[in-house]
BAGU-397102 format. One record per residue (C-alpha): x, y, z. Coordinates in steps of 0.25 Angstrom, whole numbers. Layout:
<recs>
<rec c1="X" c2="Y" c3="Z"/>
...
</recs>
This chain:
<recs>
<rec c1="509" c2="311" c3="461"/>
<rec c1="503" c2="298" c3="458"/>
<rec c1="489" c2="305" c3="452"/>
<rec c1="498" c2="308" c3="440"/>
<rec c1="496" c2="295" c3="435"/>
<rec c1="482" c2="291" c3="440"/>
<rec c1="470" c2="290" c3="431"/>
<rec c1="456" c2="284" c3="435"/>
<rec c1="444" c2="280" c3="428"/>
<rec c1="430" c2="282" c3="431"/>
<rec c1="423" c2="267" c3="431"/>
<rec c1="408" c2="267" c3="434"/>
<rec c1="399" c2="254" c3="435"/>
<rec c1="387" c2="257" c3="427"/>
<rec c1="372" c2="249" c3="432"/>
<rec c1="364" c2="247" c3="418"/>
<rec c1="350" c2="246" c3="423"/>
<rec c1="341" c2="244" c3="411"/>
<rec c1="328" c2="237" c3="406"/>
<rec c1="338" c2="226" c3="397"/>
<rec c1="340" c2="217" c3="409"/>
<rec c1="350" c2="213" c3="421"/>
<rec c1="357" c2="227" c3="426"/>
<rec c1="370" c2="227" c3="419"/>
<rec c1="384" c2="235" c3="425"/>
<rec c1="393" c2="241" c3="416"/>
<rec c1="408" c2="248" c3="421"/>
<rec c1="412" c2="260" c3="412"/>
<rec c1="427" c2="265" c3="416"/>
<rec c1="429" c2="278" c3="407"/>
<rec c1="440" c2="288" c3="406"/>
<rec c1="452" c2="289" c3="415"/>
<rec c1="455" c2="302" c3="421"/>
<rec c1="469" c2="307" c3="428"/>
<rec c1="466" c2="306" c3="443"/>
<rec c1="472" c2="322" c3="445"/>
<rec c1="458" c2="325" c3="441"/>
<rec c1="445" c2="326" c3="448"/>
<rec c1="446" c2="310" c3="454"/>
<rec c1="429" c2="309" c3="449"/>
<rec c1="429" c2="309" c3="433"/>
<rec c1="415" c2="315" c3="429"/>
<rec c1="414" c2="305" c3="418"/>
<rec c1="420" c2="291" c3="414"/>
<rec c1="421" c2="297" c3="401"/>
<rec c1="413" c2="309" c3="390"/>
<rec c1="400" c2="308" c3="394"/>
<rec c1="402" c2="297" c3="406"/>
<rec c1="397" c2="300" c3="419"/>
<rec c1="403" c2="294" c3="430"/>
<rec c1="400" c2="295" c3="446"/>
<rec c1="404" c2="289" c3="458"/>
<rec c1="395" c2="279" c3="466"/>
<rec c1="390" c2="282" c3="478"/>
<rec c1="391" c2="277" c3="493"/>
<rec c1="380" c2="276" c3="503"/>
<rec c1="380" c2="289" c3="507"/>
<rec c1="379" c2="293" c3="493"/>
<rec c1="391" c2="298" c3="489"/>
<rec c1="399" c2="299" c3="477"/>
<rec c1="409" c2="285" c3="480"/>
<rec c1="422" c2="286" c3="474"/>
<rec c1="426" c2="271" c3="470"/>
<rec c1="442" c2="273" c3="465"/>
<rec c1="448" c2="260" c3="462"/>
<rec c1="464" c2="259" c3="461"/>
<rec c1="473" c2="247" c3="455"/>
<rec c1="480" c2="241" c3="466"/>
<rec c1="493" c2="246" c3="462"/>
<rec c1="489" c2="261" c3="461"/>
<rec c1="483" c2="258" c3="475"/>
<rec c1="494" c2="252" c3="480"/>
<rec c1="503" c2="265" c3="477"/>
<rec c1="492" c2="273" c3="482"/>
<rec c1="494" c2="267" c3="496"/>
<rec c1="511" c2="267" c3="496"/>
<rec c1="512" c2="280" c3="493"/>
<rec c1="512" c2="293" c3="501"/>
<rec c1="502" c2="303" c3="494"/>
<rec c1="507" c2="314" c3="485"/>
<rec c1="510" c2="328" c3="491"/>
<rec c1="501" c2="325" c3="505"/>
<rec c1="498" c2="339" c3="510"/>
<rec c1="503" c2="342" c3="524"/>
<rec c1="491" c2="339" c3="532"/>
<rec c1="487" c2="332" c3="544"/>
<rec c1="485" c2="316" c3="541"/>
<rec c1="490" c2="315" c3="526"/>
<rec c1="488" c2="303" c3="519"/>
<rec c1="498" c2="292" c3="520"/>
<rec c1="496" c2="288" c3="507"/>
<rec c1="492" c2="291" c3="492"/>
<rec c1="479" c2="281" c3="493"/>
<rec c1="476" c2="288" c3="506"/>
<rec c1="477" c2="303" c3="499"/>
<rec c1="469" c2="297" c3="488"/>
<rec c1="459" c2="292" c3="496"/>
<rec c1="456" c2="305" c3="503"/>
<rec c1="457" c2="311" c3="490"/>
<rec c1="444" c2="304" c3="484"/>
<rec c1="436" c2="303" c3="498"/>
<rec c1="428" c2="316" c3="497"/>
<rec c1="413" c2="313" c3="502"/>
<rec c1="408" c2="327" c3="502"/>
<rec c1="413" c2="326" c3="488"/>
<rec c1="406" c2="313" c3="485"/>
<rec c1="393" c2="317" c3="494"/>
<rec c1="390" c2="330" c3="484"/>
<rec c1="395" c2="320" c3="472"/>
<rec c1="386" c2="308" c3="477"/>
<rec c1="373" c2="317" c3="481"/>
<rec c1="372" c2="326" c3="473"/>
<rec c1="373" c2="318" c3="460"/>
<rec c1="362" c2="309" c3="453"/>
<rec c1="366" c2="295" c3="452"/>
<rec c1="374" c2="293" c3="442"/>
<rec c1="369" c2="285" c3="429"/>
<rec c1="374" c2="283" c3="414"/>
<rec c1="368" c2="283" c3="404"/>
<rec c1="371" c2="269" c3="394"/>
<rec c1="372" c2="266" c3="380"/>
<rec c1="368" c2="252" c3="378"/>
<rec c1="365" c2="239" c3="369"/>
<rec c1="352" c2="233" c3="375"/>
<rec c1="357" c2="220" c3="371"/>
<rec c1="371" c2="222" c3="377"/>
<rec c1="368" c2="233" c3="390"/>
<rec c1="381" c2="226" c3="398"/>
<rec c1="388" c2="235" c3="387"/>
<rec c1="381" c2="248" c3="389"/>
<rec c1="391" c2="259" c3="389"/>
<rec c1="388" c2="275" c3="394"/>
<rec c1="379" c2="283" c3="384"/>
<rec c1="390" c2="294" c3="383"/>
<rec c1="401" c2="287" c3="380"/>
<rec c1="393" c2="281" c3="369"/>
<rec c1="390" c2="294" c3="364"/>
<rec c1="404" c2="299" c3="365"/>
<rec c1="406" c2="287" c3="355"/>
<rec c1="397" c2="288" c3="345"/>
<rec c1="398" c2="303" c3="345"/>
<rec c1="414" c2="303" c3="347"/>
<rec c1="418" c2="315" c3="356"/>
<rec c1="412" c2="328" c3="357"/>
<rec c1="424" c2="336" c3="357"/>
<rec c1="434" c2="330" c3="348"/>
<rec c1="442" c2="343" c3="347"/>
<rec c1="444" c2="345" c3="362"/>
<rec c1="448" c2="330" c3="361"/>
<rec c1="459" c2="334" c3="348"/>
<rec c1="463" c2="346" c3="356"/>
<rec c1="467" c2="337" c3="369"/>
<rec c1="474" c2="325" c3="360"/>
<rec c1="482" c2="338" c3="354"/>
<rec c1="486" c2="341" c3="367"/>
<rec c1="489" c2="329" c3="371"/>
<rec c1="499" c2="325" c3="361"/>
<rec c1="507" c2="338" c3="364"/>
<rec c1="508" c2="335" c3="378"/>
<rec c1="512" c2="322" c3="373"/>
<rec c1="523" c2="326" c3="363"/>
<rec c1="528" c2="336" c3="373"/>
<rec c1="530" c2="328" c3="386"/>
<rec c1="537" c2="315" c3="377"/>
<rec c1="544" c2="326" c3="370"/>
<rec c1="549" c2="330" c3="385"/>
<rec c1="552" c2="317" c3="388"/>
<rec c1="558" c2="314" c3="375"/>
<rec c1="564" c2="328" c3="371"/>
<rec c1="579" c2="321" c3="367"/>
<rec c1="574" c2="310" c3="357"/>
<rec c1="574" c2="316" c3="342"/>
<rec c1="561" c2="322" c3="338"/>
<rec c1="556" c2="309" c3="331"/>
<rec c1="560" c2="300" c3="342"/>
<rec c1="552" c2="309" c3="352"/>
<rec c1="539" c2="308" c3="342"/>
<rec c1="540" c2="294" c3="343"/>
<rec c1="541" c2="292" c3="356"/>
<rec c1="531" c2="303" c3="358"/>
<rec c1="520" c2="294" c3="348"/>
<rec c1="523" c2="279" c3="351"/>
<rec c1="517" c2="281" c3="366"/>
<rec c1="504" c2="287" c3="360"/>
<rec c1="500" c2="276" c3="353"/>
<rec c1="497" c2="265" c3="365"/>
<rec c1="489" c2="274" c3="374"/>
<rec c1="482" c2="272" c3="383"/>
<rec c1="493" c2="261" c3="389"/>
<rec c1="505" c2="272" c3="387"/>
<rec c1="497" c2="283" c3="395"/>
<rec c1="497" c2="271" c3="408"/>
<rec c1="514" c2="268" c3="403"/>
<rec c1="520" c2="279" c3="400"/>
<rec c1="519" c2="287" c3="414"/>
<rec c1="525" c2="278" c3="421"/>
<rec c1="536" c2="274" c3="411"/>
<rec c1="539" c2="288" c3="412"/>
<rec c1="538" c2="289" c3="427"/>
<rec c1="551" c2="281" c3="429"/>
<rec c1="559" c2="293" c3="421"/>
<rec c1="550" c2="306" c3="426"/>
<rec c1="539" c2="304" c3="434"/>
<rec c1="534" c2="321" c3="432"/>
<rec c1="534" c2="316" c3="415"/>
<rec c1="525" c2="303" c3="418"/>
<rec c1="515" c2="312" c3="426"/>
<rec c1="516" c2="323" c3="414"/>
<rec c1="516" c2="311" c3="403"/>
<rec c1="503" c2="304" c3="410"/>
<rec c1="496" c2="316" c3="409"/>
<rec c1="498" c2="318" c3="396"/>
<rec c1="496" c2="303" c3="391"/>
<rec c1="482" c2="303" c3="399"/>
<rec c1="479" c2="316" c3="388"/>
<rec c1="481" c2="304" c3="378"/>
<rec c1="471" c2="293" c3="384"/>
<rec c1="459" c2="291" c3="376"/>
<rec c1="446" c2="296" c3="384"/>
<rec c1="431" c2="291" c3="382"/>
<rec c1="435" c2="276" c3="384"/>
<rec c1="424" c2="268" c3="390"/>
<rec c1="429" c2="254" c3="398"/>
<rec c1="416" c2="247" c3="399"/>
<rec c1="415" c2="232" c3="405"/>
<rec c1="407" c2="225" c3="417"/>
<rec c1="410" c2="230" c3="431"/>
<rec c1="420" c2="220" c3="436"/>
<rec c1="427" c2="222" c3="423"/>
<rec c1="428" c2="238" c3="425"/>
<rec c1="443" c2="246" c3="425"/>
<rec c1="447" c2="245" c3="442"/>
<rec c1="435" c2="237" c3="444"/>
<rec c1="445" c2="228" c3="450"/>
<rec c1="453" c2="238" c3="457"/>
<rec c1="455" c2="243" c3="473"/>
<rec c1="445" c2="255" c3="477"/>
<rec c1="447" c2="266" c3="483"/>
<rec c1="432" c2="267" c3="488"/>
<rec c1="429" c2="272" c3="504"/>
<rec c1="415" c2="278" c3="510"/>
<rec c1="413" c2="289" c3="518"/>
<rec c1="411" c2="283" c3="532"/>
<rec c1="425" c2="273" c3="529"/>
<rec c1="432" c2="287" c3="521"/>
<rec c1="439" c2="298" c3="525"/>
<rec c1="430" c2="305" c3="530"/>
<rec c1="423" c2="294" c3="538"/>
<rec c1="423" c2="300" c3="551"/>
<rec c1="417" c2="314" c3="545"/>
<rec c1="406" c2="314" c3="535"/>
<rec c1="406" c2="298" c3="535"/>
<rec c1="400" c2="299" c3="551"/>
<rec c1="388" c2="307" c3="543"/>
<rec c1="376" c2="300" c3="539"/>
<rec c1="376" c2="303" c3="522"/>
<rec c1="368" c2="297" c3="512"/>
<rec c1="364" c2="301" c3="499"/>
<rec c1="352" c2="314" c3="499"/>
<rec c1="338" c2="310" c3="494"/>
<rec c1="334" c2="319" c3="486"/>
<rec c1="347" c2="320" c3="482"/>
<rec c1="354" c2="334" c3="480"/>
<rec c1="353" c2="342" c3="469"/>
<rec c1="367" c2="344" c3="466"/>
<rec c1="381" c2="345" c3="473"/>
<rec c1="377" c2="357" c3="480"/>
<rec c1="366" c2="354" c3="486"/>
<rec c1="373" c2="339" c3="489"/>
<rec c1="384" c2="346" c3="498"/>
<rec c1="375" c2="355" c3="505"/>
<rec c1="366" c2="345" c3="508"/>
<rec c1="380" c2="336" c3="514"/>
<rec c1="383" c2="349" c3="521"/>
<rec c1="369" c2="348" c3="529"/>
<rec c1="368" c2="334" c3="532"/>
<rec c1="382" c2="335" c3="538"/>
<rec c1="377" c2="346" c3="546"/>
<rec c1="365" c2="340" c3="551"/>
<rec c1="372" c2="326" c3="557"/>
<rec c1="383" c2="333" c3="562"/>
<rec c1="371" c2="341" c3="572"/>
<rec c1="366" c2="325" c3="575"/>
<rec c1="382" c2="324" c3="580"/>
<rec c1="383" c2="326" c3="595"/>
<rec c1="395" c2="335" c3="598"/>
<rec c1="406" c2="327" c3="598"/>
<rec c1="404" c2="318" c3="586"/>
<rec c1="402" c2="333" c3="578"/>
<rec c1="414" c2="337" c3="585"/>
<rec c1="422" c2="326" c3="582"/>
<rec c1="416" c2="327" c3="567"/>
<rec c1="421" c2="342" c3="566"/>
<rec c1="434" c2="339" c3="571"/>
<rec c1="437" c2="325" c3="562"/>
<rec c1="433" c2="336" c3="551"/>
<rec c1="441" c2="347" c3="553"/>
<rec c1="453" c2="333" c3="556"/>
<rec c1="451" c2="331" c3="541"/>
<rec c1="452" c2="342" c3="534"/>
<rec c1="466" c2="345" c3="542"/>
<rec c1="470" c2="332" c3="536"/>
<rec c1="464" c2="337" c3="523"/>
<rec c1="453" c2="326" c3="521"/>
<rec c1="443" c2="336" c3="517"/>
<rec c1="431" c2="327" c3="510"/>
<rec c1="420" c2="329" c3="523"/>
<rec c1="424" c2="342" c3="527"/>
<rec c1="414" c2="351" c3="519"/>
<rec c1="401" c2="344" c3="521"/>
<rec c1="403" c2="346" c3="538"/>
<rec c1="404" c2="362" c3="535"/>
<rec c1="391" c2="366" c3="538"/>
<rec c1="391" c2="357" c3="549"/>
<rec c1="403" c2="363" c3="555"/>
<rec c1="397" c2="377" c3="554"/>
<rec c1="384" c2="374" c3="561"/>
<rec c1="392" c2="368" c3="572"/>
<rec c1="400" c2="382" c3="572"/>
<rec c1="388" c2="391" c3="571"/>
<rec c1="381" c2="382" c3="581"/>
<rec c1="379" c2="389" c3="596"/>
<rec c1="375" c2="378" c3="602"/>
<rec c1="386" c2="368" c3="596"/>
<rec c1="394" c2="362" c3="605"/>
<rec c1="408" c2="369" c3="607"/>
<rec c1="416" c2="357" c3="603"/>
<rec c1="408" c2="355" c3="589"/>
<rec c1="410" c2="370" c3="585"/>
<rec c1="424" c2="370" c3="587"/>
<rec c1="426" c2="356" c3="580"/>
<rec c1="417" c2="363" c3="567"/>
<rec c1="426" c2="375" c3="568"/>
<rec c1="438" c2="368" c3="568"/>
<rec c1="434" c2="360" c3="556"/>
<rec c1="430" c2="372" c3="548"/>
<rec c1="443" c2="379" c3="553"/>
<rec c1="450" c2="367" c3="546"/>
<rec c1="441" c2="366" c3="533"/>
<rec c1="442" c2="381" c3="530"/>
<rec c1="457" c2="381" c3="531"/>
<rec c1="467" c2="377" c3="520"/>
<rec c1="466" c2="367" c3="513"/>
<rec c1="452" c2="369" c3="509"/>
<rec c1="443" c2="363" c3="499"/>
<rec c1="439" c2="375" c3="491"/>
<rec c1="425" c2="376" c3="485"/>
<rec c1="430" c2="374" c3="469"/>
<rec c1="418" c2="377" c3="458"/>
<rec c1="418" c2="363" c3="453"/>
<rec c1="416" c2="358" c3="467"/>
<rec c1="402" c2="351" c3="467"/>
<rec c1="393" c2="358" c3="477"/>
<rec c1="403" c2="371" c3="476"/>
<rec c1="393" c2="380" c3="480"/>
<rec c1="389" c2="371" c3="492"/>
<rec c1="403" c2="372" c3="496"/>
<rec c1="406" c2="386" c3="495"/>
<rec c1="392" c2="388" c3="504"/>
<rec c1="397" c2="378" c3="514"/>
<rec c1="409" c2="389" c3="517"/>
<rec c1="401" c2="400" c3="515"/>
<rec c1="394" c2="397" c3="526"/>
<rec c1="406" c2="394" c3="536"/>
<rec c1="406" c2="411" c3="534"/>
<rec c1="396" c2="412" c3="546"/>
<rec c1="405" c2="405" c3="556"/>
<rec c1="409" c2="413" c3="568"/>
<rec c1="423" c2="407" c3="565"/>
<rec c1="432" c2="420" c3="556"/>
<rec c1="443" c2="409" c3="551"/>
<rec c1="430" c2="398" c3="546"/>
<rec c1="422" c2="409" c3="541"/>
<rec c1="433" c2="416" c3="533"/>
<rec c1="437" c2="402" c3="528"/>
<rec c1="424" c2="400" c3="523"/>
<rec c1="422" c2="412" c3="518"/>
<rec c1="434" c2="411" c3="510"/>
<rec c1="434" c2="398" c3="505"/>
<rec c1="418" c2="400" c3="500"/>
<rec c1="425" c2="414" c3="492"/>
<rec c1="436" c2="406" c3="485"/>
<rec c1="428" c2="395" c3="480"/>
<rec c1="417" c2="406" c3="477"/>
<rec c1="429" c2="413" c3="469"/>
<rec c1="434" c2="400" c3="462"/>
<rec c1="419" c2="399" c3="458"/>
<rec c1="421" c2="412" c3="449"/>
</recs>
């Protein structure tokens, strides 16, 4: 259960383009985040936007860099829990790969949102030490909600007190307040230590004392510097594209780049996917479209489900279709036969594009198919339900 213990940090390179002279780059690394939680943070820190860069085709590029160590165990050890599915993983690396490569995800993400920019707060003699206009404000200001920061020290510090007073229950009272406060006061380097000092007696307590030394670690700290000098600037990446990923031999055979005008928002970004799928797979002759449907329905059996949405409209034309050859339509059927059954990406409320996805079963109603029909009827109801 190694994602315990991983944090990562959102790192941007920032272009200053201004009238003060030579183009100028900046790198801003912000707050760390534990990885159990959404793997794209939102912000490198209060009022910091962050985004991914994006590839020729116009997606969102996921660019994760790892120490060489952490990499390293990634790649000697088996993944945590594989479900019983057909081609597992072999190794953690492997499952983390699969994990992060979603390009329907980063096509909606890419597309549908404006390039990304940040706003700068800067000395005109000294713009190389610009730093984001938020951040500044969030200094000068201080935070603007002090009590919702109290509240959570406060709950910290009895997590605290009561996870050293379960590790430390036999020592007399002032003993355990000693050894209780003295680690408190080198953070942040004892929220790094500790876990695994304490990993070689329990390692349940180091998972449950990370956590609650991660509570303790100061937020809104800015890391600043030129590019080269940035935090994992350094490091190996975990970078792919979509006609070397996963799903190379699915989506990556399309032809894909980035809609002028571009969309309007998420929506409208995946149904605009979901058409242009549709209308190069008709390009295909039979067998490559057959070959297509069946390398799809492949992967979602071996739980590689990043492609699979953007090729259901296609894969109902081609049932709906009276003049579709016989090997396409059974290919499309047995794709949405294995999309539709268990495990299935449900359609949650804070999905991007979640009304886009619950049409794109909806529509797999009208199929002359009772098993694809009532799987998509029911899968459109319970993401309809979760809505409300």
């Amino acid at each position: 259960y190694w994602k315990l213990h991983a944090h990562g940090t959102p790192c941007t390179v920032v272009n200053l383009a201004g009238d003060w002279g030579a183009p100028v780059q900046r790198a801003f690394c912000g707050d760390r985040f534990v990885f159990t939680a959404p793997y794209v943070p939102k912000e490198l820190l209060a009022g910091v936007p962050f985004a991914w860069t994006r590839d020729a085709h116009g997606f969102a590029l996921p660019d994760v860099r790892l120490r060489a160590d952490a990499r390293a165990w990634l790649t000697s050890h088996a993944p945590e829990g594989p479900p019983p599915h057909a081609d597992p993983p072999s190794t953690a690396y492997a499952a983390l790969q699969i994990l992060l490569d979603q390009p329907v995800e980063q096509a909606i993400a890419g597309w549908s949102a404006p390039t990304a920019t940040m706003a700068l707060a800067f000395d005109p003699r000294d713009p190389a030490n610009a730093e984001p206009a938020g951040f500044v404000e969030t200094k000068r200001h201080g935070s603007s909600q002090p009590s919702a920061a109290i509240a959570a020290a406060l709950f910290g510090l009895f997590l605290w007190f009561q996870g050293m007073a379960l590790l430390m229950g036999g020592l007399p009272r002032k003993a355990m307040l000693f050894a209780a406060i003295l680690p408190l006061l080198p953070l942040p380097w004892w929220g790094e230590q500790v876990p695994r000092a304490v990993e070689r007696l329990d390692s349940r307590v180091a998972a449950f004392v990370s956590v609650m030394l991660d509570g303790f670690e100061h937020h809104g700290r800015l890391h600043a510097s030129a590019p080269s000098d940035a935090m994992y600037a350094r490091e190996e990446r975990m970078l792919w594209s979509l006609d070397h990923g996963t799903y190379a031999q699915t989506l990556g055979r399309l032809h894909l780049v980035s809609p002028a005008p571009a969309p309007a928002d998420a929506n409208t970004a995946l149904a605009l996917l979901s058409n242009i799928v549709a209308s190069q797979m008709r390009e295909f002759d039979a067998a490559t479209r057959s070959a297509l449907f069946d390398r799809l329905q492949q992967e979602k059996r071996a739980d590689r489900r990043g492609a699979g949405l953007a090729f259901l409209s296609a894969a109902r034309e081609a049932m709906l279709d009276a003049r579709a050859d016989t090997a396409v339509a059974t290919a499309a059927r047995g794709f949405l036969d294995a999309w539709t059954t268990p495990p299935i990406d449900l359609p949650l409320p804070t999905d991007a594009a979640f009304n886009e996805r619950v049409r794109l079963y909806t529509e797999l109603a009208d199929i002359p198919d009772v098993e694809i029909a009532d799987g998509g009827r029911a899968i459109a109801a319970r993401a309809i339900a979760a809505a409300h």
